[in-house]
mmCIF file of the C-alpha atoms, coordinates in Angstrom:
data_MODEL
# 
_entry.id   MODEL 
# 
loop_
_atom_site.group_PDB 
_atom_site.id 
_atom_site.type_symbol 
_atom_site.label_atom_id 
_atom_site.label_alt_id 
_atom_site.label_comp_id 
_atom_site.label_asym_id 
_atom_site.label_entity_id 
_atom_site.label_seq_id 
_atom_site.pdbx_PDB_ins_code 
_atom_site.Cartn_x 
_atom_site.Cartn_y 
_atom_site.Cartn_z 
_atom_site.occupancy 
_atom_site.B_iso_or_equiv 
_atom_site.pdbx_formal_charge 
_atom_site.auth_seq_id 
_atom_site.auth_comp_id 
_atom_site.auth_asym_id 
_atom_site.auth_atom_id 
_atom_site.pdbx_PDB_model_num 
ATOM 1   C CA . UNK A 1 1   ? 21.123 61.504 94.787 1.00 0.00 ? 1   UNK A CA 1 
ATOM 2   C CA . UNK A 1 2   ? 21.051 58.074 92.649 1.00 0.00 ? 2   UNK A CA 1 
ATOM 3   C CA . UNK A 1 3   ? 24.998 57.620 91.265 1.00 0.00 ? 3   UNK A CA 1 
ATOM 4   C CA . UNK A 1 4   ? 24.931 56.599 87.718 1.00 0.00 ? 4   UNK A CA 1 
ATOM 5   C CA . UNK A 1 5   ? 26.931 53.496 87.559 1.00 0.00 ? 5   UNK A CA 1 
ATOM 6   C CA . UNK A 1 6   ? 28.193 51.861 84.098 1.00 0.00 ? 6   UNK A CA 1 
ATOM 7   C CA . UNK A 1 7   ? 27.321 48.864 83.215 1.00 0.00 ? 7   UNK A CA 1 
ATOM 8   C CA . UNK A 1 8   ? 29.303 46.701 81.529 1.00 0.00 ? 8   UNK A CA 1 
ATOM 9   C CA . UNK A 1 9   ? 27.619 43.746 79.137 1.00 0.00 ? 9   UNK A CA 1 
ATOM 10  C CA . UNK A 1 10  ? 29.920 40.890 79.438 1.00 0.00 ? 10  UNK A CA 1 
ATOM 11  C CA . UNK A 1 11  ? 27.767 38.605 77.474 1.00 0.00 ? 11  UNK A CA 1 
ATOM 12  C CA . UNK A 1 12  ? 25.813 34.967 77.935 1.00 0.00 ? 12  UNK A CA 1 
ATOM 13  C CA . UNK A 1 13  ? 27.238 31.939 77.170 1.00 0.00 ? 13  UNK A CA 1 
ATOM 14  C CA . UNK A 1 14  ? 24.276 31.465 74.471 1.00 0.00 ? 14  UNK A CA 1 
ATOM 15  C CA . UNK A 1 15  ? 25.737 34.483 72.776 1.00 0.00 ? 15  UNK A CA 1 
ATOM 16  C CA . UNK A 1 16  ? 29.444 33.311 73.018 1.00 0.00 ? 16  UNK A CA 1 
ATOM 17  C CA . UNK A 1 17  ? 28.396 30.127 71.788 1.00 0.00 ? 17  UNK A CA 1 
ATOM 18  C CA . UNK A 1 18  ? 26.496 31.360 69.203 1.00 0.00 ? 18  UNK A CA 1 
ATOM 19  C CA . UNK A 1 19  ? 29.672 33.094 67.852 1.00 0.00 ? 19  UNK A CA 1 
ATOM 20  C CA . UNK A 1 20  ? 32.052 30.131 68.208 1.00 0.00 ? 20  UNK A CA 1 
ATOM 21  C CA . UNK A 1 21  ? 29.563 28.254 65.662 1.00 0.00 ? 21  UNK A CA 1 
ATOM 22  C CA . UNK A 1 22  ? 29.858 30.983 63.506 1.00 0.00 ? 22  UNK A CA 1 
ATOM 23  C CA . UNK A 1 23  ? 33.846 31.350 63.138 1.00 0.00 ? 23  UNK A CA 1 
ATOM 24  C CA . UNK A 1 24  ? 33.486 27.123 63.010 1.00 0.00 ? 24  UNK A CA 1 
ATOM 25  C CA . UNK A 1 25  ? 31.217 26.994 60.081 1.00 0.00 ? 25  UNK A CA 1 
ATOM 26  C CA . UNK A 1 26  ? 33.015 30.128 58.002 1.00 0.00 ? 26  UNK A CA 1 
ATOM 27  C CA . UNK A 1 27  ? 36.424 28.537 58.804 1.00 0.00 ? 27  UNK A CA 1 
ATOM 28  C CA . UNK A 1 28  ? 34.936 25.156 57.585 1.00 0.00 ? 28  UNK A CA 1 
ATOM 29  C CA . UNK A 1 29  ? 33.744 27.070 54.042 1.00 0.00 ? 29  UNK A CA 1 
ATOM 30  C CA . UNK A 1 30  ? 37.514 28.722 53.936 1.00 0.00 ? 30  UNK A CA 1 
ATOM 31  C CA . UNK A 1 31  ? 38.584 25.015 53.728 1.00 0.00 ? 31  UNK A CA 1 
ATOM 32  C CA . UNK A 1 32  ? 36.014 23.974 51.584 1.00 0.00 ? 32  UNK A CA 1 
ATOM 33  C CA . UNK A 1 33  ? 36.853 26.855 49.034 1.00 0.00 ? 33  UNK A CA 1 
ATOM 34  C CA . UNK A 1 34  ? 40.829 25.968 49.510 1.00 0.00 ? 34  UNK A CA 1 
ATOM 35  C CA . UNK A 1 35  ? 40.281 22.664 48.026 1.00 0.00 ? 35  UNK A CA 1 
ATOM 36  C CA . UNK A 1 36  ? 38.306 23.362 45.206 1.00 0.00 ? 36  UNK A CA 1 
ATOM 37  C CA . UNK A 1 37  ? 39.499 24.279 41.836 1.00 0.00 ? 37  UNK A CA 1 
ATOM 38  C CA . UNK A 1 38  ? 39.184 27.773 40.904 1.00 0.00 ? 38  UNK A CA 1 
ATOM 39  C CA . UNK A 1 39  ? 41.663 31.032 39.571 1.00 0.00 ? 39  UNK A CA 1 
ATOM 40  C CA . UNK A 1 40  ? 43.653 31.987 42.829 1.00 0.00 ? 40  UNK A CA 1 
ATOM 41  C CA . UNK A 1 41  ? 42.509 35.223 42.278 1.00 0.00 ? 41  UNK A CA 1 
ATOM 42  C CA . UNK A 1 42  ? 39.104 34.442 42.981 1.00 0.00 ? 42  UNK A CA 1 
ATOM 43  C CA . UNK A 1 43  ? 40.021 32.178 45.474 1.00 0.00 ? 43  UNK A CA 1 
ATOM 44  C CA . UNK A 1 44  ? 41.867 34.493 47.415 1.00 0.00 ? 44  UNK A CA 1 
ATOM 45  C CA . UNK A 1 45  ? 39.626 37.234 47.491 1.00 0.00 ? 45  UNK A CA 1 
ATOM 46  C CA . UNK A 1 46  ? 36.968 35.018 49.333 1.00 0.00 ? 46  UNK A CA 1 
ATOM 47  C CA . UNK A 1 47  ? 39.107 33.621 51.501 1.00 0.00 ? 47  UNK A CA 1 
ATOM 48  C CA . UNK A 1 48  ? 40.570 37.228 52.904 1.00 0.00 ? 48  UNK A CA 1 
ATOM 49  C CA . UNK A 1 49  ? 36.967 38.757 52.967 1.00 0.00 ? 49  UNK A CA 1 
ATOM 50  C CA . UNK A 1 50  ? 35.677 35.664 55.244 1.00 0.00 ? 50  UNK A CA 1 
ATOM 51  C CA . UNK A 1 51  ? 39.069 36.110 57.143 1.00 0.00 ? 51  UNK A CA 1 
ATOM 52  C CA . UNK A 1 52  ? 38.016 40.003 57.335 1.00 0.00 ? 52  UNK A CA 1 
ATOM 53  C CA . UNK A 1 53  ? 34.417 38.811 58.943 1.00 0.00 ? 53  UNK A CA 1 
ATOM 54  C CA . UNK A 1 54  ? 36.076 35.813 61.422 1.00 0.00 ? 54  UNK A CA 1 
ATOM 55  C CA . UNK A 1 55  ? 38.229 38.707 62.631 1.00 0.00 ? 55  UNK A CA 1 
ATOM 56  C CA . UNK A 1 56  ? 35.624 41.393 63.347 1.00 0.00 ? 56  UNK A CA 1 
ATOM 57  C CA . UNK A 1 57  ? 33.599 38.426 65.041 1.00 0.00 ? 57  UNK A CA 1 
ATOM 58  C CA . UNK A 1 58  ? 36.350 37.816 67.454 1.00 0.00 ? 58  UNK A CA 1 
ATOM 59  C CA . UNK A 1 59  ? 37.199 41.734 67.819 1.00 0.00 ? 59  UNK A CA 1 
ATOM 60  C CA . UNK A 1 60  ? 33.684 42.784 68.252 1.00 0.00 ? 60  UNK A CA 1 
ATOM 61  C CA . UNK A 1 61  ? 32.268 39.721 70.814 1.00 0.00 ? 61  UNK A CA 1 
ATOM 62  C CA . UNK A 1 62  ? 35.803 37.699 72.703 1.00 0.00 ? 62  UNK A CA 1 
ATOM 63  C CA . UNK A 1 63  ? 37.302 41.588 73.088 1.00 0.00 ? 63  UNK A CA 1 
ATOM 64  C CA . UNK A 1 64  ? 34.535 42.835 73.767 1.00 0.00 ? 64  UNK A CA 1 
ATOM 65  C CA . UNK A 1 65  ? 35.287 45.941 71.746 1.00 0.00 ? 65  UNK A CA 1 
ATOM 66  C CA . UNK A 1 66  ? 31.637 45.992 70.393 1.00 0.00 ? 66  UNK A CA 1 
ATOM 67  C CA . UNK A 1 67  ? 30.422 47.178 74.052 1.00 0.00 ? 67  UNK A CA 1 
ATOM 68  C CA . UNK A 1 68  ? 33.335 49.361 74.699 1.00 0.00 ? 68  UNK A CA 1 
ATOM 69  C CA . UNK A 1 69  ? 33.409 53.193 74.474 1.00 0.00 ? 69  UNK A CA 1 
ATOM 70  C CA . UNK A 1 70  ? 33.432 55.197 71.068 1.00 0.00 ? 70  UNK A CA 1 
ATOM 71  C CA . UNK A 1 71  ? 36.878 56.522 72.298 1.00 0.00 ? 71  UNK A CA 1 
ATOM 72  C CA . UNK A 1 72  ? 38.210 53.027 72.435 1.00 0.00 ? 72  UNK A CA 1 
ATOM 73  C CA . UNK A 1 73  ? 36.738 52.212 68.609 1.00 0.00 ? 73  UNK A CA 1 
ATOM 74  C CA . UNK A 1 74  ? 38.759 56.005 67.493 1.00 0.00 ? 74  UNK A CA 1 
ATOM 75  C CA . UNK A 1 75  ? 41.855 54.598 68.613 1.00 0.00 ? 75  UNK A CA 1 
ATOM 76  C CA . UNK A 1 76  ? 41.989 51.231 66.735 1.00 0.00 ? 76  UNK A CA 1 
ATOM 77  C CA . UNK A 1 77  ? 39.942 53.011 63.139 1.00 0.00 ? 77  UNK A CA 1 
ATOM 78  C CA . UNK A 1 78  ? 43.429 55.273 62.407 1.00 0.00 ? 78  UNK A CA 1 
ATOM 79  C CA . UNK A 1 79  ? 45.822 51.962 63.365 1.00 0.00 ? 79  UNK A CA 1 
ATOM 80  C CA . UNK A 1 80  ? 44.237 50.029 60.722 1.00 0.00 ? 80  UNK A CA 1 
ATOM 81  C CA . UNK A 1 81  ? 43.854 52.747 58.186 1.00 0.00 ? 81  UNK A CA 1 
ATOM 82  C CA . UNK A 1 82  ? 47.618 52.966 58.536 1.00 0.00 ? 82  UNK A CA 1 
ATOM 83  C CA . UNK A 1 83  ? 48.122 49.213 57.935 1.00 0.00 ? 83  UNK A CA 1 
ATOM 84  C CA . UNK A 1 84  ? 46.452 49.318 54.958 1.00 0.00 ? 84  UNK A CA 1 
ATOM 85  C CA . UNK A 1 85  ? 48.359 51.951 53.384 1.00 0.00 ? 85  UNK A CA 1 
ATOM 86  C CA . UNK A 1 86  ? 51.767 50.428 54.541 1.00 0.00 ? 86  UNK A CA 1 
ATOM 87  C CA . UNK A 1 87  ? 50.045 47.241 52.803 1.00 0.00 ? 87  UNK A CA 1 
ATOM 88  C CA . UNK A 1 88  ? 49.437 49.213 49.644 1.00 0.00 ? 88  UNK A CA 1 
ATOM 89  C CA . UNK A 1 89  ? 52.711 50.721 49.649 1.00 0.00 ? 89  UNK A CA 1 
ATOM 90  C CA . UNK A 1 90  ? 54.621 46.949 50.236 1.00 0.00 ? 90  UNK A CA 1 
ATOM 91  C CA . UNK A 1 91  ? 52.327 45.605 47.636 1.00 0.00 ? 91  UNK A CA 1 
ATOM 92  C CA . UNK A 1 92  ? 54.416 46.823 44.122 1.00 0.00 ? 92  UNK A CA 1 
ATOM 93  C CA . UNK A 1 93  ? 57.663 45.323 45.888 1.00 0.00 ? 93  UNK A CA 1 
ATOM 94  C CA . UNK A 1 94  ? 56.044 41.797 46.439 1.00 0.00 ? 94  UNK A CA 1 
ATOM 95  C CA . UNK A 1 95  ? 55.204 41.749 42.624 1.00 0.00 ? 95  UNK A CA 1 
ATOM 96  C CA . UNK A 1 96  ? 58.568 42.778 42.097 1.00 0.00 ? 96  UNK A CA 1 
ATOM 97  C CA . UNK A 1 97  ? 60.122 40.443 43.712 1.00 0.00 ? 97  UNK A CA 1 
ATOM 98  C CA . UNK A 1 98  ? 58.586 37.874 41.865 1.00 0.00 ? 98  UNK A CA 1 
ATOM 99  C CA . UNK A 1 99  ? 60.098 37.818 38.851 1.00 0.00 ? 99  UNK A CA 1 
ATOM 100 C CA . UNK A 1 100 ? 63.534 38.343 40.430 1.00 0.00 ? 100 UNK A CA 1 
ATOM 101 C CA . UNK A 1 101 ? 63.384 34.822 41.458 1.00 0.00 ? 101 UNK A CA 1 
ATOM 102 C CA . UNK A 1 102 ? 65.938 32.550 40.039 1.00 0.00 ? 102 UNK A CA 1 
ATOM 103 C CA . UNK A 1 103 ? 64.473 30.196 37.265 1.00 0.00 ? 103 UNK A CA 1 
ATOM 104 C CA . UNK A 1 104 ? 66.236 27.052 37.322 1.00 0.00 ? 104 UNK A CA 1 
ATOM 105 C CA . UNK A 1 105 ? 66.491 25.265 34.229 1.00 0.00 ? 105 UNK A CA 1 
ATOM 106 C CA . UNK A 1 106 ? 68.078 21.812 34.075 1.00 0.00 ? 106 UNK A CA 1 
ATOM 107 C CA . UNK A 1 107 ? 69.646 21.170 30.164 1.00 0.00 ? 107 UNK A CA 1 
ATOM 108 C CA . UNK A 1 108 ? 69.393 17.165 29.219 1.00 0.00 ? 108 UNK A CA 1 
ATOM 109 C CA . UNK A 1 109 ? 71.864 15.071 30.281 1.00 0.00 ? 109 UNK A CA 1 
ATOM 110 C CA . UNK A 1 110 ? 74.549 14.199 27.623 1.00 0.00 ? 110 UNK A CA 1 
ATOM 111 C CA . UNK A 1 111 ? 73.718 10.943 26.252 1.00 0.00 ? 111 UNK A CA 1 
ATOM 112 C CA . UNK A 1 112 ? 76.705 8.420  26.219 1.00 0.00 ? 112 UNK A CA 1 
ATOM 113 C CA . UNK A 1 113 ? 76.500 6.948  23.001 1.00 0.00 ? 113 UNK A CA 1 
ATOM 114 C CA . UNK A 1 114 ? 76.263 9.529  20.095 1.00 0.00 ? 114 UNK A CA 1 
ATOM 115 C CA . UNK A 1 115 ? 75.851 8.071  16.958 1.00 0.00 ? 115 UNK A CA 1 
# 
């Protein structure tokens, strides 16, 4: 009888390499885009979807989660679905909280001669 044994892909340096140069150059755009003058709106957007991309780069490839089993990927899929409603839930508060902050606002100094 031939035993079926699992194989597990652990990758080439080529491969790993190949990544690294990847998260390098989008990192090296998310600067790029920092310093440049646009609404931080816009700005921010781009930035967190290339953050969303570096991440599954280094979750898929250096954790090797992309060659793991299905069982492994069902665990993780509800744990972030939950993490993005608690984020959608927190979200109104942060807003909130904004304008709560206190506004200084410094009156002239009284001037020492008056006429």
């Amino acid at each position: 009888m031939s035993e079926h044994v699992e194989e597990h892909f652990a990758g080439s340096n080529k491969l790993f390499i190949s990544i690294w140069g990847w998260l390098v150059l989008l990192t090296m755009v998310e600067i790029g885009i920092a310093y440049r003058p646009m609404p931080i709106h816009f700005m921010l957007t781009i930035l967190l979807g290339l953050s969303i991309i570096k991440a599954a780069l280094i979750v898929a490839y250096f954790m090797h989660l992309k060659f793991e089993r299905l069982s492994l990927i069902l665990t993780i899929v509800p744990m972030l679905v939950v993490c993005i409603c608690l984020l959608f839930v927190f979200f109104p508060d942060s807003f909130r909280s904004a304008g709560l902050r206190y506004q200084f606002k410094e009156n002239p100094p009284a001037s020492a001669e008056e006429p």
